[in-house]
Rosetta silent file (secondary structure, phi, psi, omega in degrees, C-alpha in Angstrom):
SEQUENCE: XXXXXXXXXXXXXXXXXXXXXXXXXXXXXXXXXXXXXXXXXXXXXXXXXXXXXXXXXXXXXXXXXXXXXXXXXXXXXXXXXXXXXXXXXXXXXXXXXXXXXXXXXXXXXXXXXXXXXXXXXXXXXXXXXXXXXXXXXXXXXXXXXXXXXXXXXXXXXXXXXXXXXXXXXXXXXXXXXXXXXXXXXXXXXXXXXXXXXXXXXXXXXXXXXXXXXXXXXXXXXXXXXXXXXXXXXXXXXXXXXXXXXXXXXXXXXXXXXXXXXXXXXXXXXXXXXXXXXXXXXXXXXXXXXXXXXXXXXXXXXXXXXXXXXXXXXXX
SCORE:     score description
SCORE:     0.000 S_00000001
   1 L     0.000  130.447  174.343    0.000    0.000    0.000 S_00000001
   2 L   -85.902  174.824 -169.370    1.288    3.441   -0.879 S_00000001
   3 H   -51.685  -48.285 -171.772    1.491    6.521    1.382 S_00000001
   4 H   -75.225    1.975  166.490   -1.273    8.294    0.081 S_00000001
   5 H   -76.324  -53.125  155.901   -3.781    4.912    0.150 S_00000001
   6 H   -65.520  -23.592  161.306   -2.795    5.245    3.808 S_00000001
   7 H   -52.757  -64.798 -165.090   -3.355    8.393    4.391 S_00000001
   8 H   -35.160  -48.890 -170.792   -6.974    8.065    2.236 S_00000001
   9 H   -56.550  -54.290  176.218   -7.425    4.818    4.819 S_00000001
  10 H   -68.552    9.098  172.890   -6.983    6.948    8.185 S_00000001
  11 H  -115.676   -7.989  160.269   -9.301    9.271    7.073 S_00000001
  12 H  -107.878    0.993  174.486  -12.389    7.009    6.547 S_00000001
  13 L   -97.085  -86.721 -162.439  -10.879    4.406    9.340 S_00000001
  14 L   -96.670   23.374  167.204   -9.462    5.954   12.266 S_00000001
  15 L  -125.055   14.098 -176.422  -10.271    9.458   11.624 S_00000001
  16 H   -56.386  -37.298  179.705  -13.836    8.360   10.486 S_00000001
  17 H   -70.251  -52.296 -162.597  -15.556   10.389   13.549 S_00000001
  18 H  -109.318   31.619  169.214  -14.040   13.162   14.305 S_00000001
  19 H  -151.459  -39.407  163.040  -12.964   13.904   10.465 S_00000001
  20 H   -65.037  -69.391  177.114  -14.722   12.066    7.966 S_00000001
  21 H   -37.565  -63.467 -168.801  -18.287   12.079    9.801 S_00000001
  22 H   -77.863  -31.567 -166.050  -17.967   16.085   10.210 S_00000001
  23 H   -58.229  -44.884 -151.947  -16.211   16.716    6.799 S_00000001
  24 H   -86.597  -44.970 -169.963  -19.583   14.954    5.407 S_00000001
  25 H   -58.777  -55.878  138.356  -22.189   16.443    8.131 S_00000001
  26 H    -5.594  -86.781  158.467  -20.796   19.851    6.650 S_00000001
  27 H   -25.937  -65.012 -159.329  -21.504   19.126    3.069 S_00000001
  28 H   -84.478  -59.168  172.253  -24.748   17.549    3.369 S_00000001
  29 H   -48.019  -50.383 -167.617  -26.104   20.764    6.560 S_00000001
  30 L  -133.224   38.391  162.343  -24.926   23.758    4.375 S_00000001
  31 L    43.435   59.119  115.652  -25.483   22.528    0.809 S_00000001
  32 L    -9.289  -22.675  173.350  -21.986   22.744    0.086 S_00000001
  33 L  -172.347  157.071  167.826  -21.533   21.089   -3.418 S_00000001
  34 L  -154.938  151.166 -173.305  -24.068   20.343   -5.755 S_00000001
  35 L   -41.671  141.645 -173.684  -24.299   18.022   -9.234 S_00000001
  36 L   124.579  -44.761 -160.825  -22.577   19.899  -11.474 S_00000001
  37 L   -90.958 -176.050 -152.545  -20.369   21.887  -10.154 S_00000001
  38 E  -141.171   94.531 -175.041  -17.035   22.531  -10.612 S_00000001
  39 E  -103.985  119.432  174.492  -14.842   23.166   -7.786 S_00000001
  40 E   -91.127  120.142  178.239  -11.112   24.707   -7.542 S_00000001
  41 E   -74.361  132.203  165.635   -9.807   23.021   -4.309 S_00000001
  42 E  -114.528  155.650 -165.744   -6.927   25.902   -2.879 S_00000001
  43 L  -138.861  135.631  179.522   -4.356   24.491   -1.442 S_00000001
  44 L   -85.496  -56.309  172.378   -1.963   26.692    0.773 S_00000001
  45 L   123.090   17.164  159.277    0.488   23.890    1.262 S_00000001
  46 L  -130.236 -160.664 -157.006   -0.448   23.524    4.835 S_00000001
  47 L   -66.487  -14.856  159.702   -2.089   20.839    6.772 S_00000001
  48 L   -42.894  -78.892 -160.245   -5.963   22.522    6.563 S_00000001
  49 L   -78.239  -13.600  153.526   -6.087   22.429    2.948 S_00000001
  50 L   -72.371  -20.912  170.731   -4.281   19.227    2.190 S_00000001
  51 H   -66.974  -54.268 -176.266   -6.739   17.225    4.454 S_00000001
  52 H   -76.215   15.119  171.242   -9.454   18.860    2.696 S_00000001
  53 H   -99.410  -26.512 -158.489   -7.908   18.105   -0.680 S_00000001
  54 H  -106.468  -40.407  165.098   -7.470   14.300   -0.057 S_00000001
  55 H   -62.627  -38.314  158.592  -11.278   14.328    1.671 S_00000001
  56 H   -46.914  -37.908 -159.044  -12.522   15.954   -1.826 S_00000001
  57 H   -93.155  -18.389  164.441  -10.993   13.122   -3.466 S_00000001
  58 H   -91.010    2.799 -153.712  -12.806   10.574   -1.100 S_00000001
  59 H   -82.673  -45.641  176.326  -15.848   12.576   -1.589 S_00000001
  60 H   -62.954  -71.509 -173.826  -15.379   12.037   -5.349 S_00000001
  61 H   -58.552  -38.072  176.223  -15.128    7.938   -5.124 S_00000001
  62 H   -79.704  -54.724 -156.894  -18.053    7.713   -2.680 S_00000001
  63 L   -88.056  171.220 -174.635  -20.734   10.136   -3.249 S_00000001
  64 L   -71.809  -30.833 -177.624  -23.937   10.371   -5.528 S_00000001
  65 L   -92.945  142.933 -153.107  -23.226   13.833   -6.321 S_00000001
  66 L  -102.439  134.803   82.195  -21.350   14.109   -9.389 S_00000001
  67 L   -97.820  140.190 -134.671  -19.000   16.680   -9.515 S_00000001
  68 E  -113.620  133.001  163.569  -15.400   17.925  -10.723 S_00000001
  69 E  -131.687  169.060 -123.324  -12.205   19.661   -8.934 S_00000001
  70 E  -171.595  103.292 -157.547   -9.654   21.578   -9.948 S_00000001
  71 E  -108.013  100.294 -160.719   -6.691   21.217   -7.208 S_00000001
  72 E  -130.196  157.619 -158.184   -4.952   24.274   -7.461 S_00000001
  73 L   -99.252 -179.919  167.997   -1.877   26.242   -5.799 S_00000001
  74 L  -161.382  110.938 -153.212   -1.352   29.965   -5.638 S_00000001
  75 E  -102.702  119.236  165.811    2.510   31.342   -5.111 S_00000001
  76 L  -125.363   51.723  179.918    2.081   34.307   -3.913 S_00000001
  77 L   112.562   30.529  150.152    6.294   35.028   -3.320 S_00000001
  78 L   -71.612  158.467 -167.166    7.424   31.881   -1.347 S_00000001
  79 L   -75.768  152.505  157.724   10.990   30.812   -0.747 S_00000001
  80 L   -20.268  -82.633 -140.150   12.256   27.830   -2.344 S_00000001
  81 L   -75.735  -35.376  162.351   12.184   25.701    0.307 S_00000001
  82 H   -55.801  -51.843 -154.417    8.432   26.261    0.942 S_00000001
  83 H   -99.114    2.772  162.742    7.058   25.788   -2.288 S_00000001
  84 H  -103.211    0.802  162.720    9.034   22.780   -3.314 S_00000001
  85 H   -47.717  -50.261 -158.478    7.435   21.229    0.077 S_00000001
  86 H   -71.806   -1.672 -164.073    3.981   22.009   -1.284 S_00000001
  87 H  -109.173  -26.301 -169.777    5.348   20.281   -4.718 S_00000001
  88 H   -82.347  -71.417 -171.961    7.033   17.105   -2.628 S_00000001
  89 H   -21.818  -82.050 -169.584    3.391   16.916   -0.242 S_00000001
  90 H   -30.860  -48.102  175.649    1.215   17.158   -3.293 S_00000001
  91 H   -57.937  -74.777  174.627    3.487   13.972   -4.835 S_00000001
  92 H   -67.291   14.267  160.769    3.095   11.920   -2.086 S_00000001
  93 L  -128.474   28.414  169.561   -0.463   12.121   -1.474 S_00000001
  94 L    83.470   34.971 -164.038   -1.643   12.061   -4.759 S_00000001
  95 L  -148.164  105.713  171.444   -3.066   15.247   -5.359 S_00000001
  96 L   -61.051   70.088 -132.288   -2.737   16.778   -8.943 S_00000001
  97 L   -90.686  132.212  149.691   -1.982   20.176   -7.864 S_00000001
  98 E   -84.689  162.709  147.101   -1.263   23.246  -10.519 S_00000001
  99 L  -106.959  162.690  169.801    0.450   26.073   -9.589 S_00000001
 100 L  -138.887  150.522  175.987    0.313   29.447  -10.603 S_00000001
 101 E  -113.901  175.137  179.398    2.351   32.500   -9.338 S_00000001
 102 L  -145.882  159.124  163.419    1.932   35.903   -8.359 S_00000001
 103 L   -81.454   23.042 -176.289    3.831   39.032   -6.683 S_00000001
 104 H   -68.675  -35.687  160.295    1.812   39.418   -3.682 S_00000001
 105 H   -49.101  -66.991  169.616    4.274   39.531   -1.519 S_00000001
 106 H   -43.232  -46.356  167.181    6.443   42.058   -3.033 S_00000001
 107 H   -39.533  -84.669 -179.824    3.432   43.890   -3.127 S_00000001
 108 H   -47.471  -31.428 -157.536    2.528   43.911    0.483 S_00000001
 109 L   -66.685  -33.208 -169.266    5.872   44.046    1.472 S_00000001
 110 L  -116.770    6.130  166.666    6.229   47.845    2.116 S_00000001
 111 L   -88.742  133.008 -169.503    2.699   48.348    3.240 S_00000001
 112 L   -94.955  -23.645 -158.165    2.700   49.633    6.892 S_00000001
 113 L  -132.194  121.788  176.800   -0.825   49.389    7.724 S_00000001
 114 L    61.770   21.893 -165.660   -3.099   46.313    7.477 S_00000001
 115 H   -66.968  -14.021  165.331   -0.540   44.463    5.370 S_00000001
 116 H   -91.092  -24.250 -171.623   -2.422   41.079    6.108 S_00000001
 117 H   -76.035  -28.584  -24.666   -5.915   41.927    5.628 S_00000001
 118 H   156.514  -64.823 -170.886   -4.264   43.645    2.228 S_00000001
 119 H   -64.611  -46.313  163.460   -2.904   40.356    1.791 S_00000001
 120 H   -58.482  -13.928  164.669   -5.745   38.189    2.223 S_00000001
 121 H   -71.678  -50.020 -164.290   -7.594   40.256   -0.461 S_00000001
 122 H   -77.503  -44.303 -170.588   -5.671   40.125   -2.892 S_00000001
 123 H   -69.740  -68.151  176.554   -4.571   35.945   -2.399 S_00000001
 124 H   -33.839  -38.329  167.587   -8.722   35.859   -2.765 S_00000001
 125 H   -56.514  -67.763  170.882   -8.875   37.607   -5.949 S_00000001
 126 H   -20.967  -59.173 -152.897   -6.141   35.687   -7.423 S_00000001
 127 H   -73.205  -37.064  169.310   -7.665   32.633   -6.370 S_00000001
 128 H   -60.746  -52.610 -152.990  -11.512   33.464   -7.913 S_00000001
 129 H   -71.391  -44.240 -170.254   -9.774   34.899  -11.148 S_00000001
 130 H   -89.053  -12.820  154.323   -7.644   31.590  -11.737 S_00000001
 131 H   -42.806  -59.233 -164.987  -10.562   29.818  -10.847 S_00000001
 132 H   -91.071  -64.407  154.467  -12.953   31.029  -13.243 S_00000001
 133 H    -2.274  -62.468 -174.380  -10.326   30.417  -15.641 S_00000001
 134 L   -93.401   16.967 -176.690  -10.139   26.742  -15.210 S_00000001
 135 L    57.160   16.862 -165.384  -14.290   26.959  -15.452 S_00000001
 136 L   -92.470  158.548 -168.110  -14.831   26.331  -12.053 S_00000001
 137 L  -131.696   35.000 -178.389  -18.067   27.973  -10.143 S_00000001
 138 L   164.211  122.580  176.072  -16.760   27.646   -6.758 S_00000001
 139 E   -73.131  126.929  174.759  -13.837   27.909   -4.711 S_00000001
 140 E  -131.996  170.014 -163.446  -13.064   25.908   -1.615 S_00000001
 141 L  -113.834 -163.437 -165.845  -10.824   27.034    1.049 S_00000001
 142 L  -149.248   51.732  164.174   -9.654   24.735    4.120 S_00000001
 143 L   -93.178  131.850 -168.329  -10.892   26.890    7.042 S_00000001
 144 L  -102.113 -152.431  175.622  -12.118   24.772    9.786 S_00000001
 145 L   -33.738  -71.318 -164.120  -13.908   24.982   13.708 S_00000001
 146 H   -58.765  -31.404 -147.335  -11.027   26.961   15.515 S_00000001
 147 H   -93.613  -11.127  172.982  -10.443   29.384   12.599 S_00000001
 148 H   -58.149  -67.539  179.281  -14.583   29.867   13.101 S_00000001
 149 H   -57.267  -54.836  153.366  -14.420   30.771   16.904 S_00000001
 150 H   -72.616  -12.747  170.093  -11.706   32.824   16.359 S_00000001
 151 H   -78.181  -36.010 -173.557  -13.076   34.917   13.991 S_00000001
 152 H   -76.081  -47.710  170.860  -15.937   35.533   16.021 S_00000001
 153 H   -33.308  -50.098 -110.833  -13.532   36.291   19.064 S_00000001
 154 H  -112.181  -94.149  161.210  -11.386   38.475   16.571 S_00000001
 155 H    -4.965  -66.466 -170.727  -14.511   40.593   15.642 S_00000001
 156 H   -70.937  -53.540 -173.353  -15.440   41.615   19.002 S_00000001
 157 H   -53.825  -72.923 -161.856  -12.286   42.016   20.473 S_00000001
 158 H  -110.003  -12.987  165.703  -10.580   44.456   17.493 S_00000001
 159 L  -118.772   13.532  168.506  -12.981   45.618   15.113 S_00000001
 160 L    57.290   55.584  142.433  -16.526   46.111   17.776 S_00000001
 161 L  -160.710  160.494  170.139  -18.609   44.113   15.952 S_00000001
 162 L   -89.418   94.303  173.834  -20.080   40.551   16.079 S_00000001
 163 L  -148.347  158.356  156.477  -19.627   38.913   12.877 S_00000001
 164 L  -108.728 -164.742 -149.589  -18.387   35.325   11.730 S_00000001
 165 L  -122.662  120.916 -173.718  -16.569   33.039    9.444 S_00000001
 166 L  -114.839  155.218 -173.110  -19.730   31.711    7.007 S_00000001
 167 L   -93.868   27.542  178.539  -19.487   28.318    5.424 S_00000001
 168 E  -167.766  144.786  165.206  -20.336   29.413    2.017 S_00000001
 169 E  -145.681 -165.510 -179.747  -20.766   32.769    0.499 S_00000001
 170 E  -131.904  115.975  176.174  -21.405   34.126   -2.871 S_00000001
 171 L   -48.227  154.270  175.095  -18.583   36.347   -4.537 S_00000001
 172 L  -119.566   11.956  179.630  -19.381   40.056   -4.867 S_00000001
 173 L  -109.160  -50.554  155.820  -16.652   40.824   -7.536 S_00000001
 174 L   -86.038  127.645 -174.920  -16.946   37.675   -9.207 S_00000001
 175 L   -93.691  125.573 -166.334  -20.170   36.803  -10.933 S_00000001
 176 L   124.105  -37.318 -172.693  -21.453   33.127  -11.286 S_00000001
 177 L  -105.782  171.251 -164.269  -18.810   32.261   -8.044 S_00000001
 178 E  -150.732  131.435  171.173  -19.216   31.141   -4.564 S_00000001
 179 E   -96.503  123.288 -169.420  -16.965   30.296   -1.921 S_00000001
 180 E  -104.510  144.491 -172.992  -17.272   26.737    0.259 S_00000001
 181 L  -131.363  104.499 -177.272  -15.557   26.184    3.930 S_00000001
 182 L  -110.817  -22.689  172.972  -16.318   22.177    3.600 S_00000001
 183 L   -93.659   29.706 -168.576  -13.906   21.766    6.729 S_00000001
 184 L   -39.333  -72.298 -160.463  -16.493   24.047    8.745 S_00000001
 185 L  -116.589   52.700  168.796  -16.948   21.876   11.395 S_00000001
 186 L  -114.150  131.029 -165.224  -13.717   19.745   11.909 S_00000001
 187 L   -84.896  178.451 -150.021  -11.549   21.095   14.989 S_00000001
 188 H  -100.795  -30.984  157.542   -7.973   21.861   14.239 S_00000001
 189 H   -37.573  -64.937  170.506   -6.698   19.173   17.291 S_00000001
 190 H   -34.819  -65.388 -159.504   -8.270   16.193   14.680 S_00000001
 191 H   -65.651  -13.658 -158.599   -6.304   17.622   11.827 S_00000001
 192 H   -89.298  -25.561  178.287   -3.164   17.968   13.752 S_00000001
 193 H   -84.818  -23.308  133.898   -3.623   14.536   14.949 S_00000001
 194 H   -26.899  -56.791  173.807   -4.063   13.287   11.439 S_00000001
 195 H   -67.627  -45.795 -172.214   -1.275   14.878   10.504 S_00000001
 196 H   -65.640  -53.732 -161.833    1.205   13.507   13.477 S_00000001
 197 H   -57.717  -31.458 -179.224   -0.354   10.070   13.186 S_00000001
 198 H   -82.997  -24.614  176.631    0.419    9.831    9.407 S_00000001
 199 L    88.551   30.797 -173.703    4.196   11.708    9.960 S_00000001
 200 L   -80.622  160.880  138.174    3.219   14.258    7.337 S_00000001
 201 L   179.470  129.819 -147.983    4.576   18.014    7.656 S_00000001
 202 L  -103.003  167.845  173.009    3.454   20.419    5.699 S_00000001
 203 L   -93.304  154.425 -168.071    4.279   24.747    6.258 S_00000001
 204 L   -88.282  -93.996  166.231    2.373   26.623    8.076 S_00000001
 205 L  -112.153   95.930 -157.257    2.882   30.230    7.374 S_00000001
 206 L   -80.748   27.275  171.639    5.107   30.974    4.509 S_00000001
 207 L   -84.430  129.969 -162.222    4.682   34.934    4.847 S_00000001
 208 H   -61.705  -23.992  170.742    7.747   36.674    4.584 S_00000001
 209 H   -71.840  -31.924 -179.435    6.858   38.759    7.815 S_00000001
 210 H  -124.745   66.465  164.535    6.742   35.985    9.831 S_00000001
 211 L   -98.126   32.801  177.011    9.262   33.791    8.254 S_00000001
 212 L   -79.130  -32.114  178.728   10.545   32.326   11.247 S_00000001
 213 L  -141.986   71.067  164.115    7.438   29.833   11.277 S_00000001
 214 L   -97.319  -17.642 -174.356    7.108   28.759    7.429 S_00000001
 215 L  -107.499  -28.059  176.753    8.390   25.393    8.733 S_00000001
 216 L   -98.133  103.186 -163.846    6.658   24.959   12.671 S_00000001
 217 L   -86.167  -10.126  177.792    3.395   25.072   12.523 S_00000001
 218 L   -88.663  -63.032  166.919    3.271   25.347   16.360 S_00000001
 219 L   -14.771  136.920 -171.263    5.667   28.522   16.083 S_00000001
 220 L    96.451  147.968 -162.783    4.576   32.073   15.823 S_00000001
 221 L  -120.903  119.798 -175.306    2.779   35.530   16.539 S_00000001
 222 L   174.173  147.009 -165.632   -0.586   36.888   15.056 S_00000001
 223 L   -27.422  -54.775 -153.447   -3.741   38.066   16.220 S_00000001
 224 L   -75.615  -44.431  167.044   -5.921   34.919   15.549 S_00000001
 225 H   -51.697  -77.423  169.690   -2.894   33.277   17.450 S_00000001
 226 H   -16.168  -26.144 -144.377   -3.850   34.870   20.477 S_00000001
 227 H  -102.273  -56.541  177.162   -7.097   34.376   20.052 S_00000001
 228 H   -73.293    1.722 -179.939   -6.340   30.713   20.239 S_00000001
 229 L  -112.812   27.017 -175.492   -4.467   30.620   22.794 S_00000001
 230 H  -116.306   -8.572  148.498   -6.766   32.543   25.156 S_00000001
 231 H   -74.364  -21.095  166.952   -9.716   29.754   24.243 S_00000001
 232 H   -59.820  -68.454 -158.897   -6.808   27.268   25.249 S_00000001
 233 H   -63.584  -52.295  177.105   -7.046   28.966   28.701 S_00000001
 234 H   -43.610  -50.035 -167.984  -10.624   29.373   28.947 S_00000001
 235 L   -81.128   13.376  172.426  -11.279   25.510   28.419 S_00000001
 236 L   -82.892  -29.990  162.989   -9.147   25.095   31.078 S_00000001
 237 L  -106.564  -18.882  142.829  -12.212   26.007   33.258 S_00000001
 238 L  -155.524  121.168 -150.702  -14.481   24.991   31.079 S_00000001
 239 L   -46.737  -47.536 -125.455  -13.743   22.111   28.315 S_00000001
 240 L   -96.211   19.492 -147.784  -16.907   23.370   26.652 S_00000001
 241 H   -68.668  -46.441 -147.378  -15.928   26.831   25.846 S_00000001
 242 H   -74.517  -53.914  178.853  -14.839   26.660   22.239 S_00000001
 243 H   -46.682  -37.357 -162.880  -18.549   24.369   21.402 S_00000001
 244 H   -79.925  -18.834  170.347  -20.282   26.789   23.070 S_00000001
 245 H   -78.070  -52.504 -166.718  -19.059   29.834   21.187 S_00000001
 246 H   -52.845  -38.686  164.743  -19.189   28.123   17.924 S_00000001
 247 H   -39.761  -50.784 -136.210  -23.308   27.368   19.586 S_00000001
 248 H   -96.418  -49.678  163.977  -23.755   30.781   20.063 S_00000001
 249 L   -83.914   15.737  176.189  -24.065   31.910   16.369 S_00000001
 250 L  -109.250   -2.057 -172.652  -26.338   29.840   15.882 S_00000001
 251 L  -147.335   45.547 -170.777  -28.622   31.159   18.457 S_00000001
 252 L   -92.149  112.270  149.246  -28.656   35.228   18.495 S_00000001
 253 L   -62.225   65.662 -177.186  -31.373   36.526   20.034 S_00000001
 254 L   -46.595   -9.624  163.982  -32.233   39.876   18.556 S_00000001
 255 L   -92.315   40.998  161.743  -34.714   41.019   21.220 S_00000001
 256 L  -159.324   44.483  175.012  -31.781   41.505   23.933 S_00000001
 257 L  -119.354  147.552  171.524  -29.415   42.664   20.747 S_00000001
 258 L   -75.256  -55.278 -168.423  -28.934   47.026   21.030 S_00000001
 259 E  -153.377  147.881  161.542  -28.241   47.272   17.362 S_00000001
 260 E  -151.475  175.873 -169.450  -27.210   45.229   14.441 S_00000001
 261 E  -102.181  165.699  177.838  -27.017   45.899   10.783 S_00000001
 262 E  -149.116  105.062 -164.152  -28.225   43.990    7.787 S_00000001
 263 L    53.037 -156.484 -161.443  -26.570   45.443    4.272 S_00000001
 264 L   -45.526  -36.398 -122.050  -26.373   49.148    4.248 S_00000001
 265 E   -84.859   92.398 -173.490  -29.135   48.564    6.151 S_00000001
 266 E  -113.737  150.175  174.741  -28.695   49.605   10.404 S_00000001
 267 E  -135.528  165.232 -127.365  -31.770   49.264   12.878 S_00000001
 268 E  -141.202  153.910 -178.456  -31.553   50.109   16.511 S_00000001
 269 L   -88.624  -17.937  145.515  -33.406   48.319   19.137 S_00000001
 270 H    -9.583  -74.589 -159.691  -35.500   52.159   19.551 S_00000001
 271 H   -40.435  -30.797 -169.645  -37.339   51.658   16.113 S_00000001
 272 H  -144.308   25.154  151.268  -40.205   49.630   17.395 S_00000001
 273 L   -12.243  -62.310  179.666  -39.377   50.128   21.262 S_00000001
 274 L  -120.520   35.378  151.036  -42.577   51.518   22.477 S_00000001
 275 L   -73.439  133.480  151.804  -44.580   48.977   19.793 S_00000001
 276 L   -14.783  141.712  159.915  -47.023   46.716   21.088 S_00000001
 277 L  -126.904   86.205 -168.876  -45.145   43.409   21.454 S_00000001
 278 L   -68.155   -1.298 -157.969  -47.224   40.913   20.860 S_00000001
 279 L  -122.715  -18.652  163.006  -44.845   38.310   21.692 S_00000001
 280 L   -50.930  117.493 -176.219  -43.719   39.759   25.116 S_00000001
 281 H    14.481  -62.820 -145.568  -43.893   38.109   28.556 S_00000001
 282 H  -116.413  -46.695  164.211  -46.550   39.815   29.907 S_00000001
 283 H   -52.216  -13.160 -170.438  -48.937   39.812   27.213 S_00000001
 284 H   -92.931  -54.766  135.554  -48.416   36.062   26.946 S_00000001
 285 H    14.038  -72.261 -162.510  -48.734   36.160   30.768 S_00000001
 286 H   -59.957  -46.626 -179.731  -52.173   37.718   29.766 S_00000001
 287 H   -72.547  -29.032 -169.489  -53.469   35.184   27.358 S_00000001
 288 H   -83.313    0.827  153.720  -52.781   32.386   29.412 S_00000001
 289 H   -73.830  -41.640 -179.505  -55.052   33.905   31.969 S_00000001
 290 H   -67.422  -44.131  175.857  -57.883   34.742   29.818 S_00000001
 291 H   -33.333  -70.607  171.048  -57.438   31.087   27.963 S_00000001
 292 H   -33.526  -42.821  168.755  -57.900   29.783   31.886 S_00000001
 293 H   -85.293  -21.519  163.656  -60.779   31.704   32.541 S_00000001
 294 H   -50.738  -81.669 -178.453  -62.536   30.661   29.311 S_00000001
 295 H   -37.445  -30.680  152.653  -61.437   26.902   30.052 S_00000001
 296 H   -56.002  -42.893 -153.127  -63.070   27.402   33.654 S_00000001
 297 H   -81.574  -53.284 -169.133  -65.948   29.098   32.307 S_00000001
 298 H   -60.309  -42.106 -152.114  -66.517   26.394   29.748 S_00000001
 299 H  -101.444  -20.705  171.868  -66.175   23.632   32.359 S_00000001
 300 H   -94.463  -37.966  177.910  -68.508   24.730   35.208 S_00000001
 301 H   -38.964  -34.769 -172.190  -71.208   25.423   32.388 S_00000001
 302 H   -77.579  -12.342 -148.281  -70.453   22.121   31.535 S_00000001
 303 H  -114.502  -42.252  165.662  -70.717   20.608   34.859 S_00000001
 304 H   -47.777  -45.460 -137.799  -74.252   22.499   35.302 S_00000001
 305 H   -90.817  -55.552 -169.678  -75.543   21.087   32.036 S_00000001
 306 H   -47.213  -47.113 -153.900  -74.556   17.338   33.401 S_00000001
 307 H   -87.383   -1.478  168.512  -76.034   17.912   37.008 S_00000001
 308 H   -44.028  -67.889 -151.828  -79.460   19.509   35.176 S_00000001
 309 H   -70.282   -7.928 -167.140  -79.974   16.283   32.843 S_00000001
 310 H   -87.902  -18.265 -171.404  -78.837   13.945   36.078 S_00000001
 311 H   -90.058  -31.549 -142.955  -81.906   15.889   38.097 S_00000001
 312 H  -114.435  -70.441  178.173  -84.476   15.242   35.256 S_00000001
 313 H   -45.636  -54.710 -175.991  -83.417   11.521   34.700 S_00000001
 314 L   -80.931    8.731  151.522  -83.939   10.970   38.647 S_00000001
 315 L   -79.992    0.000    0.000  -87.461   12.716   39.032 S_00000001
């Protein structure tokens, strides 16, 4: 058996629960591929998006829905040494990766302000544009659980607003394309334990600002790090911390929200303030008394009516 059969094998054997199972649960919850389509797989060259490259490919062999992928690379300035990993990886696990390159780096490189978000724009454009090229109508990216939870952390904390990481969106530059998170809900412990168990290692962050940890995937300083390692602490008091955030968008309760926005669009919890609320406590409070006094009402009438005809039969 070659490497990459074993790899394919630990990810529908002994990674069947807590990687296969969610990988699928994903797909199938937030309509995620459909017959037809045409999907460019991006591949970074670290261990996110090669898991989800070799799960598209089991995805392919198993399922009823018929669809095509397109497994493709995006250079955007890495050293040698990176980018013939992601060319060695790709060999041994099977996965018929193109590359293409770009100057994004070089770019970026002398911008003082925001130089990642900057960055992260731009590797998305690329990535739609070479996409749509290769006739594909959807992109998919390898973000999983943690990078979810941290986004929402990330949001509150530095830009003062409550927003998330969604597992599909529809491009607004390009038209006709859509972007898929198909590793949505697999945490980032599974993949790492994937990775260790198979003896893979792939780079992590290959940016030239932080090219101290293009090779350590453990290594390194950035926001979202922080983020994760202050959800590390937290589940230290309570394991459940990270589920329960991830819970938590999934449950927003806009009658105890002050304001939130919807497109252009902002409304205030003011606007219908001093409206009747038909749905409020104390009006419900209200019905279920009158309901009660009906249902009483109904029930002595009822009780009368019995002990009449019981008076009539026994004269």
């Amino acid at each position: 058996m070659e490497k990459f059969e074993e790899v394919e094998r630990s990810i529908v054997k002994k990674y069947r629960k807590t990687i296969w199972a969610k990988f699928i649960s994903g797909i199938k919850e937030y309509k995620l591929i459909q017959d037809g389509d045409r999907i460019a797989v991006c591949i970074s060259g670290g261990k996110d998006s090669m898991l989800m490259a070799k799960c598209m490919q089991q995805l392919q062999k198993y399922s009823d829905i018929k669809f095509e992928t397109e497994y493709i690379v995006m250079d955007p300035g890495y050293n040698t040494e990176n980018r013939q990993r992601i060319i060695d990886n790709a060999k041994l696990l099977n996965i018929p990766i193109k590359i293409f390159d770009t100057q994004i780096f070089e770019i970026v490189e002398n911008i003082k302000q925001t130089p990642c978000y900057l960055c992260a724009r731009m590797r998305r454009g690329y990535l739609y544009r070479n996409a749509k090229e290769l006739g594909c109508n959807k992109i998919a990216l390898g973000h999983h659980f943690d990078d979810v939870i941290e986004t929402v952390l990330m949001s509150m904390f530095y830009a003062a607003e409550i927003k998330t990481m969604m597992p599909k969106l529809h491009s607004t530059n390009f038209k006709g394309m859509e972007l898929i998170r198909p590793m949505y809900k697999i945490h980032e412990e599974d993949i790492i334990d994937w990775r260790r168990y198979n003896n893979l290692q792939f780079i992590q962050c290959a940016c030239r600002f932080t090219e101290n940890c293009a090779i350590d995937e453990d290594s390194g300083t950035s926001t979202r790090l922080a983020m994760k390692n202050l959800i590390k602490k937290l589940r230290q008091v309570n394991p459940y911390i990270n589920t329960n955030i991830f819970k938590s968008i999934y449950n927003i309760n806009l009658e105890t929200i002050i304001g939130y926005k919807k497109g252009n669009e902002k409304y205030s919890f003011l606007d219908d303030y001093d409206e009747p609320n038909e749905n409020s406590s104390d009006n419900e409070w209200w019905k279920q008394v009158i309901n009660f006094a009906i249902l009483s009402r109904i029930i002595i009438l009822s009780l009368g009516i019995i002990n009449n005809r019981f008076l009539i039969i026994w004269f």
